[in-house]
DRENDO-1510 file (C-alpha; in Angstrom, 1 decimal, always signed):
<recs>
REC; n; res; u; v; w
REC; 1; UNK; +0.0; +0.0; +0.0 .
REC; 2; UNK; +2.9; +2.6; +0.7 .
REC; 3; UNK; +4.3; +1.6; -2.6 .
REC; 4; UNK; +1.2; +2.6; -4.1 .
REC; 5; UNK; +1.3; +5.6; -2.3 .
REC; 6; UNK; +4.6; +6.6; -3.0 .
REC; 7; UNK; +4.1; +6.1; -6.9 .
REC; 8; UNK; +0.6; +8.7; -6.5 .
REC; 9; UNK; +2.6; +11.0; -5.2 .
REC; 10; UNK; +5.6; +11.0; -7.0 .
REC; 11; UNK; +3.8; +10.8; -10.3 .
REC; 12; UNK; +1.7; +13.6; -10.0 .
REC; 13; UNK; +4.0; +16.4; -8.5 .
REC; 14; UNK; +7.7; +14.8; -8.4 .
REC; 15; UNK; +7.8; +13.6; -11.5 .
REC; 16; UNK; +5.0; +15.0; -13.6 .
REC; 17; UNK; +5.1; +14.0; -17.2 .
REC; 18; UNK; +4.8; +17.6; -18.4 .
REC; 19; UNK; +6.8; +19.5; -16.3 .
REC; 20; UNK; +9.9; +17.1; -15.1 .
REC; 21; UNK; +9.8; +15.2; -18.5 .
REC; 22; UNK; +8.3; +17.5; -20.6 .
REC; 23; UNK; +5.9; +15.1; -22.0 .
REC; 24; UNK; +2.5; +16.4; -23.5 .
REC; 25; UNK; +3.5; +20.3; -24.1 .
REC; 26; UNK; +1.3; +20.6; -27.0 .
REC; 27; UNK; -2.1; +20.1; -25.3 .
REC; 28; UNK; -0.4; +21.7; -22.3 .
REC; 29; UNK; +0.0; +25.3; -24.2 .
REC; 30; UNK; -2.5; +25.2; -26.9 .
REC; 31; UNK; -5.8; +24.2; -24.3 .
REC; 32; UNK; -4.4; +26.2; -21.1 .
REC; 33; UNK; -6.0; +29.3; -21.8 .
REC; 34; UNK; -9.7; +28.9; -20.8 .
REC; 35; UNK; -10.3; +26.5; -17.3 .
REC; 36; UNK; -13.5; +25.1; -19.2 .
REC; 37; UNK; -11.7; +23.7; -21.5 .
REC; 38; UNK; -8.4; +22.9; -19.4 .
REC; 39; UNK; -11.1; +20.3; -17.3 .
REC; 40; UNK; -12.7; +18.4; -20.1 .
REC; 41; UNK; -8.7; +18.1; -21.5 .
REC; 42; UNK; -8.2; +17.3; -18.2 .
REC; 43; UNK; -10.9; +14.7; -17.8 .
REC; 44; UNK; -10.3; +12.9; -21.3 .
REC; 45; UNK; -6.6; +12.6; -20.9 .
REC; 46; UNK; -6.8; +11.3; -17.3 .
REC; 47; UNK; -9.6; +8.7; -18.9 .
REC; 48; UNK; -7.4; +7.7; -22.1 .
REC; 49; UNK; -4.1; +7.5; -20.2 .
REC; 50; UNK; -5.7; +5.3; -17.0 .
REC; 51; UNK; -7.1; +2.9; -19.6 .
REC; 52; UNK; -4.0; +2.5; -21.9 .
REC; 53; UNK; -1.8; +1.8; -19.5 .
REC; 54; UNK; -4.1; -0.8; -18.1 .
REC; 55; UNK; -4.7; -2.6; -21.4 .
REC; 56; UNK; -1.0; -1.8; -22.8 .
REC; 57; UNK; -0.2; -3.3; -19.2 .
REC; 58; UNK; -2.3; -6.2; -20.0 .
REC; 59; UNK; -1.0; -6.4; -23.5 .
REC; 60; UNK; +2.4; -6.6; -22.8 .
REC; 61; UNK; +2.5; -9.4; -20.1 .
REC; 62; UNK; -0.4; -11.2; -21.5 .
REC; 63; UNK; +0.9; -11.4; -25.1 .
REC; 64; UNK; +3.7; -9.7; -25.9 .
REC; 65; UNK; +6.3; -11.1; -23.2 .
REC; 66; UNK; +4.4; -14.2; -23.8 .
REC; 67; UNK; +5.2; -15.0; -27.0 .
REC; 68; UNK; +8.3; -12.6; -26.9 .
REC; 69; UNK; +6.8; -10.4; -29.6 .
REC; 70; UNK; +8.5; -7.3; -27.5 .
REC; 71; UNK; +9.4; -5.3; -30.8 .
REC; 72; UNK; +5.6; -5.0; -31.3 .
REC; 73; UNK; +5.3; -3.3; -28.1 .
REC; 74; UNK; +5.0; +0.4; -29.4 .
REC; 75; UNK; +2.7; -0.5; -32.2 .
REC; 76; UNK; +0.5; -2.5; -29.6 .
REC; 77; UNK; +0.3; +1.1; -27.4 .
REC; 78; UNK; -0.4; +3.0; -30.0 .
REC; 79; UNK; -3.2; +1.1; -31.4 .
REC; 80; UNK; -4.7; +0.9; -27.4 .
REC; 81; UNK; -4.0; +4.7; -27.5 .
REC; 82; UNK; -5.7; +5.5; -31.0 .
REC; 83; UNK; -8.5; +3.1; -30.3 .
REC; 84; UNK; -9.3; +4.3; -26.8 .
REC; 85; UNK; -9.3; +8.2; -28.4 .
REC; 86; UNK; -12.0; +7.6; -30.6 .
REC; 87; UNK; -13.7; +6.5; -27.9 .
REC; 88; UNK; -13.5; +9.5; -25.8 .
REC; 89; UNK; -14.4; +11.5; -29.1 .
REC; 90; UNK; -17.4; +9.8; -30.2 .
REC; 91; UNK; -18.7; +10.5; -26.3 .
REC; 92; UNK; -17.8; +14.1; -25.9 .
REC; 93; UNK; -19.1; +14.7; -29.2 .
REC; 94; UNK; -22.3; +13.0; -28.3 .
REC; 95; UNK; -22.8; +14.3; -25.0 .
REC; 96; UNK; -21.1; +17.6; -24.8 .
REC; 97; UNK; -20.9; +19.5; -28.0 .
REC; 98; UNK; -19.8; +22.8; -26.5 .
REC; 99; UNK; -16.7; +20.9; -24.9 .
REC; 100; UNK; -16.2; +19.1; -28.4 .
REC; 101; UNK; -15.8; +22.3; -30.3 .
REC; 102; UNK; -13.8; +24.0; -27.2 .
REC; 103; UNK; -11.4; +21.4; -27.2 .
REC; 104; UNK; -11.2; +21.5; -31.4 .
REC; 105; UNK; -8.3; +19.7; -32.3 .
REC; 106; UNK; -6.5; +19.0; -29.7 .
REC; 107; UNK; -9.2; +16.0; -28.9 .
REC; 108; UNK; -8.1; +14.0; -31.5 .
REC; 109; UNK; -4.6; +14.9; -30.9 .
REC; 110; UNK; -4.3; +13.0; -27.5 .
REC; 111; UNK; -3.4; +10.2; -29.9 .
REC; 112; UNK; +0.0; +11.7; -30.6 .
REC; 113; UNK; -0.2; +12.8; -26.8 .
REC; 114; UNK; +3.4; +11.7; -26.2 .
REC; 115; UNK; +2.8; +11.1; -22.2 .
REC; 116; UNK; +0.3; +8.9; -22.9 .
REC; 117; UNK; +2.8; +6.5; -24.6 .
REC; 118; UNK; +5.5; +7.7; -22.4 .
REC; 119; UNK; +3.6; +6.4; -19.3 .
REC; 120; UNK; +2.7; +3.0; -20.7 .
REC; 121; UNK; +6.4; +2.9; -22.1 .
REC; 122; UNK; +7.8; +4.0; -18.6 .
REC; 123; UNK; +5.5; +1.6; -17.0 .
REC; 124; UNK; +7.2; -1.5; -19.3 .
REC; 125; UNK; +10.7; +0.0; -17.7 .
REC; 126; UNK; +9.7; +0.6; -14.3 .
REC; 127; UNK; +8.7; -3.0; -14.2 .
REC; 128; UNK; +5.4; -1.9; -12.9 .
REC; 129; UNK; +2.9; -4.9; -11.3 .
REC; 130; UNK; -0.9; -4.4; -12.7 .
REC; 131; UNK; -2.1; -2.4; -9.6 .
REC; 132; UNK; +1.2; -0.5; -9.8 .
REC; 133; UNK; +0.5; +0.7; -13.4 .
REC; 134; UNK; -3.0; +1.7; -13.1 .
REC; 135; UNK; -2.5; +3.9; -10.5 .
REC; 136; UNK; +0.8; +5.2; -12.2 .
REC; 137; UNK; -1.6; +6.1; -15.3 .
REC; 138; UNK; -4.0; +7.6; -13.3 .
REC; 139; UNK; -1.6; +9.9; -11.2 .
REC; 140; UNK; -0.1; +11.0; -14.5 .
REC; 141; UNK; -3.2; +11.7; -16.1 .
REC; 142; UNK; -4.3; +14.1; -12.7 .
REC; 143; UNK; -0.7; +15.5; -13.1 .
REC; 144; UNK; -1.3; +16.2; -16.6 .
REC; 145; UNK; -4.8; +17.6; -15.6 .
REC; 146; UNK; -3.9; +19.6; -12.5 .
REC; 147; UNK; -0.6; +21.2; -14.4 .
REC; 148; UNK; -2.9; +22.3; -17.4 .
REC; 149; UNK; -5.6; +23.8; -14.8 .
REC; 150; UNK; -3.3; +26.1; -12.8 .
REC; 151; UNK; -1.6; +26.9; -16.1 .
REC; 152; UNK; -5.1; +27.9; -17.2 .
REC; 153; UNK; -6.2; +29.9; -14.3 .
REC; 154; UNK; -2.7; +31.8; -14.5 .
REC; 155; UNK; -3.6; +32.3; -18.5 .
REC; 156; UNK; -6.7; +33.9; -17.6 .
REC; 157; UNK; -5.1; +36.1; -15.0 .
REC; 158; UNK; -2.5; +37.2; -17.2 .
REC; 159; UNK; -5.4; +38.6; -19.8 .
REC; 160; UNK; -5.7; +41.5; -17.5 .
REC; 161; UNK; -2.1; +42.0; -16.4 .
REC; 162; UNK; +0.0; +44.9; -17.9 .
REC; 163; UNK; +2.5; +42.3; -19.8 .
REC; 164; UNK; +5.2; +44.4; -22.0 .
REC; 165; UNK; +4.1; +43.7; -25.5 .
REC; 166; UNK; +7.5; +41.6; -26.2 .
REC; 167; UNK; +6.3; +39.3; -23.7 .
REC; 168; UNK; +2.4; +39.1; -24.5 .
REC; 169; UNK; +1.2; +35.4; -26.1 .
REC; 170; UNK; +4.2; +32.7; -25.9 .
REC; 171; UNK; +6.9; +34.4; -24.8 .
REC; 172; UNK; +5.0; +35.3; -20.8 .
REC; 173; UNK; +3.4; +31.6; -21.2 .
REC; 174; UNK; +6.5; +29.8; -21.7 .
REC; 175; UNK; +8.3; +32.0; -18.6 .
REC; 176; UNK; +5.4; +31.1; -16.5 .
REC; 177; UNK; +5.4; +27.1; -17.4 .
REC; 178; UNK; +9.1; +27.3; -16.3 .
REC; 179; UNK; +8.5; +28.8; -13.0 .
REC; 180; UNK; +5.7; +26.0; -12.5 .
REC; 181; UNK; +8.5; +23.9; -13.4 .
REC; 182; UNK; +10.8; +25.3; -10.6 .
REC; 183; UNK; +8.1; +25.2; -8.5 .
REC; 184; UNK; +7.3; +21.7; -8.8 .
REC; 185; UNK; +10.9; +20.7; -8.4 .
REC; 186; UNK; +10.4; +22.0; -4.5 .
REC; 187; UNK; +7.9; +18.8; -4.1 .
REC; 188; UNK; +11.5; +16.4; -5.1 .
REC; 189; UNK; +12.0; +16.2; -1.1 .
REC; 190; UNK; +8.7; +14.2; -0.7 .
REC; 191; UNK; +9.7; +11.1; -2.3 .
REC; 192; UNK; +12.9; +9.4; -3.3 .
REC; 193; UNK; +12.7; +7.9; -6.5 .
</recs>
């Protein structure tokens, strides 16, 4: 259970995929800017990244080490990834068509979301157990998701500070994902690994 623990915590503030490993800065920059959409992001790539790393978990010991068909291992996550993607799509689409056309095209592009394949690739390498590896997926996905919310509520604050113009857009949004970076390195003292 402390192990369990341990890997919660360290995965979403130690070591969070976006700003220790820089994994998923796309989604991270381009949906930031309004909270709305930063929670339905949020949401879907805390779903999508849960689930692959459970079935890429299940994939990997069930048939690839198996039948030692390990250089199919990052086409067997992608396909989980792609597949479990469309699923998410087709829902928000059906259910939540405001959210949908918030999120534009950054929906379908938590296929290429690179920490969703780098948590089921770090999970392989970690030599994660089952339970180990869901709950590493789903502290990475509420990394992902509480990263991209503070980024978006300091987004919305900076629309009404006096930023000189040289620093308005990407320039101030950068600076301020690097000082969440160096913020989140202060949480290294919790864990060790």
């Amino acid at each position: 259970m402390n192990e369990l623990i341990l890997i919660f915590i360290s995965t979403l503030l130690v070591n969070n995929l976006v700003l220790s490993y820089f994994l998923g800065i796309c989604p991270f920059l381009g949906v930031s800017g309004k909270i709305e959409s930063s929670i339905g992001m949020g949401m879907a790539v805390t779903f999508v990244m849960t689930m692959a790393t459970t079935i890429s978990w299940l994939i990997y010991h069930l048939l690839l080490l198996k039948f030692d068909l390990i250089f199919l291992e990052y086409v067997a996550f992608i396909l989980v990834i792609a597949s479990l993607v469309q699923i998410v799509e087709m829902f928000i689409r059906k259910f939540s068509s405001s959210l949908y056309q918030s999120l534009g095209i950054y929906l379908p592009l938590i296929t290429t979301n690179c920490a969703i394949l780098g948590v089921a690739l770090f999970m392989v390498t970690k030599k994660y157990e089952f339970f180990e590896a869901v709950i590493f997926g789903f502290s990475g996905g509420l990394g992902f998701s509480l990263v991209l919310l503070i980024m978006a509520g300091i987004r919305e604050e900076l629309n009404f500070a006096d930023v000189p113009g040289n620093f308005k857009g990407a320039p101030i949004t950068l600076i301020t994902a690097g000082l969440l970076a160096l913020i989140f390195m202060g949480f290294s003292g919790l864990v060790s690994s």
